[in-house]
C-alpha positions in Angstrom: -74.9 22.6 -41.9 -74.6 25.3 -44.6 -78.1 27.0 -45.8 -79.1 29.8 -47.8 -79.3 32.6 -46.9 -81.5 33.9 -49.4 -84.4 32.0 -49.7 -85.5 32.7 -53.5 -82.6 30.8 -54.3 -84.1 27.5 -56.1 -82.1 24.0 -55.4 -82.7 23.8 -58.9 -79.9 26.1 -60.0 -77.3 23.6 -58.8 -78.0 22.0 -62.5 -76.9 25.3 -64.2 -74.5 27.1 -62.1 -71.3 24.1 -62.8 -68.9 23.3 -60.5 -67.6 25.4 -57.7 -64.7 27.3 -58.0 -63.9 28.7 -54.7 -65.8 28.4 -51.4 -64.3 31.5 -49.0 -64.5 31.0 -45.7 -64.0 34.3 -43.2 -61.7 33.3 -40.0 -64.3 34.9 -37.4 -68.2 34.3 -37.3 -70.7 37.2 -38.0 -73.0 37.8 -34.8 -76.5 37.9 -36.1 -78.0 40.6 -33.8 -81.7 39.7 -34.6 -81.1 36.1 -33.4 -78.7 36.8 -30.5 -76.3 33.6 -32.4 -73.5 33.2 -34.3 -72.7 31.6 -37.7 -70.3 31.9 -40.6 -71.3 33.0 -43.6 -69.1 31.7 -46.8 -68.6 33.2 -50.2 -69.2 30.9 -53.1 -68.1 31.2 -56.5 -69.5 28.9 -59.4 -67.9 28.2 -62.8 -70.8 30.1 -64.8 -69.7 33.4 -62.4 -72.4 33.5 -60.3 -71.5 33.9 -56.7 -73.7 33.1 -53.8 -73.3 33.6 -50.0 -74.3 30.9 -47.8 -74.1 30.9 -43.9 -73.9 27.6 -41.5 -76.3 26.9 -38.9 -76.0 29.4 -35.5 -74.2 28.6 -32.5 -75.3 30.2 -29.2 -72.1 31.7 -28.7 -68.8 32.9 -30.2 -66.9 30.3 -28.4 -69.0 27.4 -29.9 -68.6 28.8 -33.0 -65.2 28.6 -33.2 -65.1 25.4 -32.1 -66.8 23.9 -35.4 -64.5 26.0 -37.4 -62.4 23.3 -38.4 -65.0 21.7 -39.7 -66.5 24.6 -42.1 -63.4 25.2 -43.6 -62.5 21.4 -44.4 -65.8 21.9 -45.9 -64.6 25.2 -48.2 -61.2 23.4 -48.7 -63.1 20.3 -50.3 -65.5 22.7 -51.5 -68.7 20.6 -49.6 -70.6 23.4 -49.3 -74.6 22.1 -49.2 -75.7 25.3 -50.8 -79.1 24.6 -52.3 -82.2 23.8 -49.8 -84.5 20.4 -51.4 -86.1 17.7 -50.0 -85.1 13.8 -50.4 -88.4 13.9 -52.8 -87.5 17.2 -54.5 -84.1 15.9 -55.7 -85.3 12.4 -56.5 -87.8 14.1 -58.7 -85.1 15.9 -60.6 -82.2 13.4 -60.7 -85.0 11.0 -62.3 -85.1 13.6 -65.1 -81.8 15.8 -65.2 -79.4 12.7 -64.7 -77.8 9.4 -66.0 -81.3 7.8 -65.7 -80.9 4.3 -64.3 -84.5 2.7 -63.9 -83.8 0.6 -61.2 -81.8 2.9 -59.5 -84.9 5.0 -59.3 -87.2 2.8 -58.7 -85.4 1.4 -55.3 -84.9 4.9 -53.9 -88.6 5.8 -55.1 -89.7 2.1 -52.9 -88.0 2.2 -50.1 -86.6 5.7 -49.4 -88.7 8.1 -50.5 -91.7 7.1 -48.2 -89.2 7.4 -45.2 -87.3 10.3 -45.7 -89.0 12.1 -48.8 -90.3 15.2 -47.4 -87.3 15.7 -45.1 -84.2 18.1 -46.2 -81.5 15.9 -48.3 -78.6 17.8 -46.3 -80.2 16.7 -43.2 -80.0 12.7 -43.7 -78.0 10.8 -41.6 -76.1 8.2 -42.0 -78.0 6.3 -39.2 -81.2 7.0 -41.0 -80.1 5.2 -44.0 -78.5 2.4 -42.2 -81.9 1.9 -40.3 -83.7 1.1 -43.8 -81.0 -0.6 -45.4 -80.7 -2.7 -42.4 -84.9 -3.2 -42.2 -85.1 -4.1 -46.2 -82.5 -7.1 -45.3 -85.6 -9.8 -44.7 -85.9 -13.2 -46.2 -88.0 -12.8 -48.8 -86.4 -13.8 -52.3 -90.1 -13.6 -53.9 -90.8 -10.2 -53.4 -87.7 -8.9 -53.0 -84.6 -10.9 -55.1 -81.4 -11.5 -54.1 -79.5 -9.8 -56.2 -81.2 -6.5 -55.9 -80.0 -6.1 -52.2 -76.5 -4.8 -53.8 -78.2 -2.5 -56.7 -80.2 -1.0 -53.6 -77.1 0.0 -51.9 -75.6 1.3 -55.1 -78.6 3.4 -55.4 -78.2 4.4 -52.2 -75.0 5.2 -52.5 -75.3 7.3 -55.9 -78.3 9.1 -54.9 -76.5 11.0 -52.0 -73.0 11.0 -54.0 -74.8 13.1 -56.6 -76.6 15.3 -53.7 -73.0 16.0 -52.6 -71.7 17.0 -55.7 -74.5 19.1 -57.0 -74.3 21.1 -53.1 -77.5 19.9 -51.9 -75.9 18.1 -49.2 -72.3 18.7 -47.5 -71.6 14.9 -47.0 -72.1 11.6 -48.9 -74.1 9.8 -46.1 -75.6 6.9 -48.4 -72.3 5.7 -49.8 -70.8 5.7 -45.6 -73.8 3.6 -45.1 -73.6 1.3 -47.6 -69.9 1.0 -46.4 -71.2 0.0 -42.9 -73.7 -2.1 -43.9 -70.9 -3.9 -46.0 -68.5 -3.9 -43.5 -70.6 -5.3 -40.7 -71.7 -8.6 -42.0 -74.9 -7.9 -42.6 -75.8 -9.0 -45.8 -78.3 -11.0 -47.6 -80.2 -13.7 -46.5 -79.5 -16.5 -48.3 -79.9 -19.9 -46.5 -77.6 -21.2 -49.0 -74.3 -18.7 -47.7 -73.0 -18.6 -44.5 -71.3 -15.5 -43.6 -68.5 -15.0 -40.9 -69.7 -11.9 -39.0 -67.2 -12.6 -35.8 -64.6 -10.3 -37.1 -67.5 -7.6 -37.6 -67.2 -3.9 -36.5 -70.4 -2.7 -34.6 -72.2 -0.5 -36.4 -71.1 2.3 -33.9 -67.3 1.1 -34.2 -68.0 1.4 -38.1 -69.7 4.9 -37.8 -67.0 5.7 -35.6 -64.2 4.8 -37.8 -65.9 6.7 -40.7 -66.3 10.3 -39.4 -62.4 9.5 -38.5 -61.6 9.1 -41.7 -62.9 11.7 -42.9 
């Protein structure tokens, strides 16, 4: 994954830098003597006219490198660059604040994602992480936790890492793909009432599968 390469750049710029304009990405990696690696280092230029340099994570050798090109520049193309560094907690803190404030929204991630994942980096989320907590919040208990707010927590889900994405805090919209999966699979809410047909179901690793193909 893309990081800074200056570290007293703040995550909080994103909010003030507007939308990227061009993301540049050099054919050939740049051989970091000091760490004996390779990475690629990318040019970015923001609407406001500031323009930072970002590199992606090193590769042991030239080779391996190249490999992941692809990949880095579907990221320029798209311009998915996960420029600014912050924590799950970090951004949570600021989208409360900076963003179309949606109580509930916030309160779900605050519950039930921020004790999990809050002091890890945003752009290093997984899909699989999220699906693991989406998938333990599905219990039977309508008293404590209602029925209805088993879909608003996937669409908070889903927003939260959206907005990561497009503010290039993260490179990738992990909530939304597991939101999707959790969908998809048959999992859903308990609710003694419904009967749900799961034996059409994906897996989840079929569904995972089929959603880094499709992107």
């Amino acid at each position: 994954m893309a990081q800074a390469t200056k570290t007293n750049v703040k995550y909080k710029n994103a909010f003030f830098y507007g939308e990227m304009q061009s993301a540049n990405l050099p054919s050939n990696p740049t051989y970091i003597k000091s760490r004996g690696r390779y990475c690629y280092r990318i040019k970015c230029t923001f609407e406001s006219g500031k323009v930072l340099t970002v590199q992606t994570k090193y590769h042991q050798t030239k080779e391996e490198a190249l490999a992941m090109y692809p990949f880095y520049k579907q990221q320029a193309e798209e311009k998915r660059i996960p420029v600014f560094k912050c924590t799950v907690k970090e951004f949570q803190s600021f989208w409360r604040h900076a963003l179309d404030y949606n109580k509930s929204y916030h309160s779900l991630i605050k519950k039930y994602i921020i004790p999990v994942l809050g002091d890890k980096r945003i752009n290093d989320v997984t899909t699989e992480e999220l699906i693991k907590i989406l998938k333990e919040t599905e219990i039977p208990d309508t008293q404590n936790f209602p029925v209805e707010k088993y879909s608003m927590l996937y669409d908070a889900v889903s927003s939260f890492f959206r907005n990561a994405m497009e503010l290039y805090c993260a490179g990738q919209d992990n909530g939304t793909a597991a939101a999707n999966a959790i969908r998809s699979s048959g999992l859903r809410i308990w609710d003694d009432s419904v009967s749900y047909d799961t034996s059409e179901a994906y897996s989840f690793q079929q569904l995972l599968q089929l959603l880094k193909i499709s992107k």
